[in-house]
C-alpha positions as CSV (number, residue, x, y, z in Angstrom):
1,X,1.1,-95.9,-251.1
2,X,-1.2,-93.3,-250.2
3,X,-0.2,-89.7,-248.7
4,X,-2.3,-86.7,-247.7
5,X,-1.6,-83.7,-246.4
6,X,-4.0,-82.3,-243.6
7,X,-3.4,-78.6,-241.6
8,X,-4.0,-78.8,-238.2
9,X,-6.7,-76.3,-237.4
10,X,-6.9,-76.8,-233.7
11,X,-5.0,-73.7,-232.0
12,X,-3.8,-76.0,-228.9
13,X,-1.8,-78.4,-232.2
14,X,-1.8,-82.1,-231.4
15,X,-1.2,-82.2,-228.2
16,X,-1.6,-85.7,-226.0
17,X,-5.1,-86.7,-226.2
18,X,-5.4,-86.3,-229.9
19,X,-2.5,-88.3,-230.4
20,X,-3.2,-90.9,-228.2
21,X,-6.8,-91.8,-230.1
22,X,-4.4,-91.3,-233.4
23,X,-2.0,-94.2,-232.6
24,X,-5.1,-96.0,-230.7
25,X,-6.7,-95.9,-234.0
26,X,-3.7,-96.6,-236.3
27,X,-3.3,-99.7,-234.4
28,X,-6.6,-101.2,-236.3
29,X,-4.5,-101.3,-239.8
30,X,-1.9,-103.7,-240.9
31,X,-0.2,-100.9,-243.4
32,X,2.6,-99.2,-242.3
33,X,1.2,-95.7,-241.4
34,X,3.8,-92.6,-241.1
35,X,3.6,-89.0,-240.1
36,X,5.5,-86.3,-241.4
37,X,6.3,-82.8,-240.3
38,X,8.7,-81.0,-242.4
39,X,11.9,-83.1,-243.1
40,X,10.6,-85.7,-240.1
41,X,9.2,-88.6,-240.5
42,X,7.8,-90.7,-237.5
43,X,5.5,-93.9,-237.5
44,X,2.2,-93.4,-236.0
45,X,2.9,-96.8,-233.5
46,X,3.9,-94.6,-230.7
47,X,2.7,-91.6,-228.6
48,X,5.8,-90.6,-228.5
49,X,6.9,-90.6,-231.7
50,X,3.7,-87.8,-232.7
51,X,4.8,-85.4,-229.6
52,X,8.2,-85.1,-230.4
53,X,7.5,-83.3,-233.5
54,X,5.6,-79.9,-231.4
55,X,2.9,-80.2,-234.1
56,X,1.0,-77.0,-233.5
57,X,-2.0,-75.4,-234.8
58,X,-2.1,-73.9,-238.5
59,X,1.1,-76.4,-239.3
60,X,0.5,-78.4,-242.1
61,X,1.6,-82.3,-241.6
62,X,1.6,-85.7,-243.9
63,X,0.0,-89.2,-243.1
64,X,1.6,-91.6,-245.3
65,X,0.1,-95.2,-245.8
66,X,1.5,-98.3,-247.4
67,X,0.1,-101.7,-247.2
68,X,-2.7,-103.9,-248.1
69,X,-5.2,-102.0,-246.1
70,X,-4.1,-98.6,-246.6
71,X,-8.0,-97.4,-248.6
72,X,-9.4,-98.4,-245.3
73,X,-7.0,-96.7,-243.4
74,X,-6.9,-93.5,-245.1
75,X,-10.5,-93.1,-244.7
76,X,-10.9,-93.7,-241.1
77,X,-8.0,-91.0,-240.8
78,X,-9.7,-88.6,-242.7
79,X,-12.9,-89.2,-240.6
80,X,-10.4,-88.9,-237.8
81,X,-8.9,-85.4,-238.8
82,X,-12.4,-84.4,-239.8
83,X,-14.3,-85.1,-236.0
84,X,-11.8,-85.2,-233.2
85,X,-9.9,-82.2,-234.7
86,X,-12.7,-79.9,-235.6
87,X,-13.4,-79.3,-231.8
88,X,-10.1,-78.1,-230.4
């Protein structure tokens, strides 16, 4: 199992379009990936599921990873969180 916390540095938070290429990309991974925002914990299978937290900008929030794939997975996140984020 892999966890890592990332702050979300775009002011607008994750608002639909972010989210959308988060669960498009999550999708790609046989792990079981989870985000979590304070004492919640959602899967990232759902669009849904990421909005109903209110993640906004400066909050800091967990991706949690657990399954045969989950090195992969965790990097592609991190390149995720590094590019689409930055630009907000």
């Amino acid at each position: 199992m892999i966890t890592k916390d990332y702050i979300i540095t775009a002011a607008e938070g994750m608002h639909a379009r972010p989210a959308t290429n988060l669960v498009k990309l999550t999708k790609n991974y046989s792990s079981l990936i989870s985000l979590k925002k304070g004492d919640r914990t959602v899967k990232l299978s759902s669009l849904m599921n990421i909005l109903s937290l209110g993640i906004k900008g400066g909050e800091t929030i967990s991706i949690i990873i657990d399954g045969e794939d989950e090195t992969s997975a965790i990097i592609a996140i991190d390149a995720f969180f590094e590019e689409e984020l930055k630009h907000l």
